[in-house]
N, C-alpha and C positions, 0 to 999 in steps of 0.2 A: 325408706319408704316415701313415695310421693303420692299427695294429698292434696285434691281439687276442690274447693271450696268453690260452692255456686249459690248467690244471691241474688235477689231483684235488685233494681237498683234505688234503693230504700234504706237509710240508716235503723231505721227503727227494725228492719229484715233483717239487718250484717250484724249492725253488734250485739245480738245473741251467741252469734258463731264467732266472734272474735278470741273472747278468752278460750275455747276450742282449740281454736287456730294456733294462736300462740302457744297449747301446752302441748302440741304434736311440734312445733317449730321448735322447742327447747328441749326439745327430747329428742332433735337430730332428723327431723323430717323435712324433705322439701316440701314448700304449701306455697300453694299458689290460690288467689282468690280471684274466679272469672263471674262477671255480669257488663253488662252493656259498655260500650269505650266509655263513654261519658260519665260513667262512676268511675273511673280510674282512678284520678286523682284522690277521692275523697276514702278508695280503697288505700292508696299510700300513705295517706295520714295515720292510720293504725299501723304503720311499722312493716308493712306486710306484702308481697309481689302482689299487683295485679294483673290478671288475665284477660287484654279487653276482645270483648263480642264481637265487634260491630257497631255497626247503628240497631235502634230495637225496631224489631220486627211483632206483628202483631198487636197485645197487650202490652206497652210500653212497661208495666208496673206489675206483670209478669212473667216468667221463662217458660211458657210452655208451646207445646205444637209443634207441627215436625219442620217448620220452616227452623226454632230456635234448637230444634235435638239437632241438627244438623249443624249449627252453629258450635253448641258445646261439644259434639262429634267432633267436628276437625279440630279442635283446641285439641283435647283428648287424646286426639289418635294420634298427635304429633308428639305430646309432653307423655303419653302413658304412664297415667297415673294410677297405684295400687288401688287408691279408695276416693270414692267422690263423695264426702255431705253436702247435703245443699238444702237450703230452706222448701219449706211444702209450697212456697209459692214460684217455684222454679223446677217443677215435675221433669222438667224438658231434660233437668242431668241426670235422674235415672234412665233416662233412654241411653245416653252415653253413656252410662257406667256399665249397662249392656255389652253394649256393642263393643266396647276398649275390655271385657274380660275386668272390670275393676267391681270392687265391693261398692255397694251404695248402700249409702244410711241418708235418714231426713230429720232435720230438726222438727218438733213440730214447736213453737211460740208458746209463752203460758197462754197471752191474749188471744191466738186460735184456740186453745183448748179449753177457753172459759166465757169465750162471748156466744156460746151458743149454736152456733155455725158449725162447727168443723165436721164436716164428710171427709169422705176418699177422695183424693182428686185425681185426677189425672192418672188411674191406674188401669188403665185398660187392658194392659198386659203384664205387665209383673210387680208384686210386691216390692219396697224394698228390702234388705237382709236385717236392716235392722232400722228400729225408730227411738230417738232420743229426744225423751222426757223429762223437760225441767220443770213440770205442775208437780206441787210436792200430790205424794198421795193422795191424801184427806179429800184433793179437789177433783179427783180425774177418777174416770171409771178404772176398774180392775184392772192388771195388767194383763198383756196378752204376750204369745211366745218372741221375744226381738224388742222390745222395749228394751232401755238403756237408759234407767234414772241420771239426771245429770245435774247438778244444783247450780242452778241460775249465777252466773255472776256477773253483776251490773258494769258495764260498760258504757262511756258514753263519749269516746274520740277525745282530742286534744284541748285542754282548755287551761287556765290560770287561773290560781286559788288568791281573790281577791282580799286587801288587808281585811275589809269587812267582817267576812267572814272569816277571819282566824281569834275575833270577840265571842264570847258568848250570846245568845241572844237573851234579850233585854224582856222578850215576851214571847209567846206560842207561835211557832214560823209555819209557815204552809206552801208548801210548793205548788204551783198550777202548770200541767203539763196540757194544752189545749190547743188545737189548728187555730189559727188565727186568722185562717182565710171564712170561719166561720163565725157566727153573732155569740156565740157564749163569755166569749172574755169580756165585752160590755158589762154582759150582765153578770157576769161574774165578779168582777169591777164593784160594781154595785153591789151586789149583795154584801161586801164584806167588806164597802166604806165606813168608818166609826166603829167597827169590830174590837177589839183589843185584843188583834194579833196581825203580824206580818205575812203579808201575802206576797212572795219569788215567784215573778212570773217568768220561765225560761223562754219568752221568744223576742230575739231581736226588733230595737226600736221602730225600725223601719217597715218590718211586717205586722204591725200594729194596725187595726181597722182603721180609717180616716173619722177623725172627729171622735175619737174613745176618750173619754174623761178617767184618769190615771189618781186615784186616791191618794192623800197622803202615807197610807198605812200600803202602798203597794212598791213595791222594786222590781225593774225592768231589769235583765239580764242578756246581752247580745251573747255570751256563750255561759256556757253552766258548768263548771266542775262540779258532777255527779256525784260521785262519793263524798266531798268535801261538804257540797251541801245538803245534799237529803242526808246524813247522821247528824244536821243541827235540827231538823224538820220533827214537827207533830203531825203532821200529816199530810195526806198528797190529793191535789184534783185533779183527774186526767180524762182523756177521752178513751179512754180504754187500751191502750199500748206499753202505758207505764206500769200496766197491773205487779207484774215481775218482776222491778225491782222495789214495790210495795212489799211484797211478800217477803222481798227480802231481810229488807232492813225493817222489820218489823212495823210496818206504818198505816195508821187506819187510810184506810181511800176514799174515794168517793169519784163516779162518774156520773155527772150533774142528771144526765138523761132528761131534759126539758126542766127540771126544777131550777125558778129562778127568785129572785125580789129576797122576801127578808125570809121565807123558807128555805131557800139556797144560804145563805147566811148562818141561820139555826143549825142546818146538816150540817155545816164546817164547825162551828163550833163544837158541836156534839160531839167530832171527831179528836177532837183538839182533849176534850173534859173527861169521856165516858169512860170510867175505869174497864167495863164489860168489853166495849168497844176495843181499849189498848190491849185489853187481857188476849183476846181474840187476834190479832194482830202479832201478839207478842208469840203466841201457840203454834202461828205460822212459819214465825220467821224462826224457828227450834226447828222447824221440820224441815224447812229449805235447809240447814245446816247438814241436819244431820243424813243429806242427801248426798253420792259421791261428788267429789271437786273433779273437775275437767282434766289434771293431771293424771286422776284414778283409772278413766277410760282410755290413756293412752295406749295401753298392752292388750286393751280388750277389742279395741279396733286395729291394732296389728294382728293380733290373732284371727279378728272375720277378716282382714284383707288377705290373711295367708304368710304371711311374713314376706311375702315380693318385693322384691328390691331392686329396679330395674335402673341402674347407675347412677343411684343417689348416692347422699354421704356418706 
């Protein structure tokens, strides 16, 4: 069976779809991963073909419109692939999975399905056959006919597990996951200077605001092993994208939303101390568990593709 994975071109979009990817590729699937040329490489790094677009058309930081269906069309229609998923923010590969006769399914993001926002997009003419839900239950509305629970599993591209981190930690670690093109890591900075816990900050030295004062109790990271780090972690601060792999590994969150000075300060700690807080946290990451693994949905999407096998492995 061949498998078109369609993303924007945005790591924080892809690698929800990556362990996906890979458990349809190990199960004997061609998978190929198309969004704009200029992700290309960053889509090799996962191990994985990529499919390049073009140049973007449009919404640079979205696939949709009929200038981009026409784009993922003629990929499509040349690779004819049985099933296309593609993130909700690349609607434009449901039109091709249309027109090529393939199955479409859509991820939808825990962070879509919890910040509030999430409508229909882009569906002006057909559903897709099916939608794949990694929000455990508990957080999303009822299901409806085509949902396909999937349990989230954290990914986060190439990196090295530094000697540091293969210590225990000495005190309460915190990860901060934050754009840095914006003022919160200052003041986030601050808030948790003289705290009695370590603050991992995941972005690159160099994408640091100009004139940011770096606490002693804080560490800079140019790349992050995911897994290695957030399982030393008490908690995580993010801008809201990290939500899911919060849930995953059991970890209280927190998205600052304007809160800053020694109240931003107190909410991390809180996070850090509150047994209710971990209790909560810990009740989640049971439910993400007990959610199917990405491997479970392999025969369930060869099944909606139809079994078609049009001269793959």
């Amino acid at each position: 069976m061949r498998v078109l994975f369609v993303t924007p071109p945005s790591t924080a979009r892809m690698y929800p779809l990556i362990p996906l990817a890979w458990a349809l590729r190990s199960a004997g699937c061609l998978v190929h991963v198309a969004s704009w040329s200029g992700f290309a490489p960053t889509i090799n790094l996962t191990g994985l073909v990529a499919a390049p677009l073009g140049d973007p058309v449009g919404e640079p930081d979205r696939l949709a419109g009929p200038a981009v269906a026409d784009a993922v069309t003629g990929y499509a229609g040349r690779w004819r692939p049985d099933l296309v998923v593609w993130d909700r923010h690349a609607p434009a590969a449901d039109v091709a999975a249309r027109v090529v006769g393939a199955a479409s399914v859509q991820m939808v993001p825990v962070s879509d399905r919890l910040d509030g926002s999430l409508v229909d997009v882009d569906r002006a003419t057909q559903v897709p056959d099916a939608t794949l839900e990694p929000t455990p239950p508990s957080l999303r509305p009822a299901p409806v006919a085509g949902d396909l629970p999937i349990r989230h599993i954290p990914y986060h591209g190439p990196a090295i597990v530094p000697s540091w981190l293969r210590r225990r930690a000495r005190r309460s670690r915190v990860i901060a996951r934050l754009d840095p093109a914006g003022a919160r890591l200052g003041e986030l900075f601050e808030a948790v200077d003289g705290l009695d816990l370590e603050l991992v900050c995941a972005v690159p030295m160099r994408e640091l605001p100009p004139g940011v004062r770096i606490p002693g109790n804080v560490r800079i990271l140019d790349a992050t092993p995911g897994d290695a780090l957030l399982r030393t972690c008490s908690a995580l601060v993010h801008d809201g994208a990290a939500v899911a792999d919060a849930l995953a590994y059991g970890l209280p969150h927190l998205v600052p939303d304007g809160t800053a000075g020694a109240e931003l300060g107190k909410r991390i700690l809180q996070l850090t101390a509150d047994p209710a807080v971990r209790e909560e946290a810990e009740r989640l990451r049971v439910e993400v568990l007990a959610m199917p693994g990405p491997e479970a949905l392999v025969s369930v999407l060869t099944d909606l593709a139809g079994g078609r096998d049009r001269g793959g492995v």
